[in-house]
C-alpha positions, 0 to 999 in steps of 0.5 A: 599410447602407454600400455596400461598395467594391472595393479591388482596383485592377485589378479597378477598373480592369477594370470601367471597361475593360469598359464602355468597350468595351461603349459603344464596340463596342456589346456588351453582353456585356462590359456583363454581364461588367462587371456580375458582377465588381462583385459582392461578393466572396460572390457573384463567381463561382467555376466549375470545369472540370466546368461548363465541360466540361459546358456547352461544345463544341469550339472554343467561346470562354467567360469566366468573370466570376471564378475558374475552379478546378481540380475535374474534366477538360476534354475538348475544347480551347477558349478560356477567359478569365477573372479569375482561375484556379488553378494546377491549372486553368492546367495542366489547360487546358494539358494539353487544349490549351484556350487560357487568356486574361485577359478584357482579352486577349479584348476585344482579340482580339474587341471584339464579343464574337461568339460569347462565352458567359458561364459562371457 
């Protein structure tokens, strides 16, 4: 069986900064984020807002190593980063005044990945 390769380069290029990051602020969290964008495109990750209303409280910090889609209301403002979103989900994010991020964004803002949860 062929072993599949990305042909996204920004996906490419966004797994090798994350496991730069991971080697050189020892987080791991990044290691895993790393590890699920280079999934198959079948198994990447698509989550909606319900789950990240559901298993998330106020102020937290989530990435999602996928898409987040637009099905379902976010109560509470957080701060959500992922590697894709749709445009409902933009503006529902906007709308509970949750901040939205791409994940390099995030890596910026906190290297160590303190305080990060992973939503899949």
């Amino acid at each position: 069986m062929r072993k599949t390769k990305f042909t996204n380069p920004e996906l490419i290029l966004l797994i090798r900064f994350l496991k730069k990051q991971a080697r050189e602020a020892q987080a791991n969290i990044w290691l895993d984020v790393a590890k699920y964008l280079a999934k198959s495109n079948r198994q990447r990750v698509a989550v909606n807002l319900s789950r990240i209303n559901r298993h998330t409280e106020k102020k937290a910090i989530v990435v999602v190593p996928g898409k987040v889609l637009g099905s379902g209301v976010l109560n509470h403002p957080i701060t959500v980063a992922s590697f894709g979103a749709s445009e409902k989900a933009k503006e529902k994010l906007a709308a509970a005044k949750a901040k939205y991020l791409s994940i390099p964004e995030l890596v910026k803002e906190n290297p160590k990945g303190a305080n990060v949860k992973i939503i899949r």
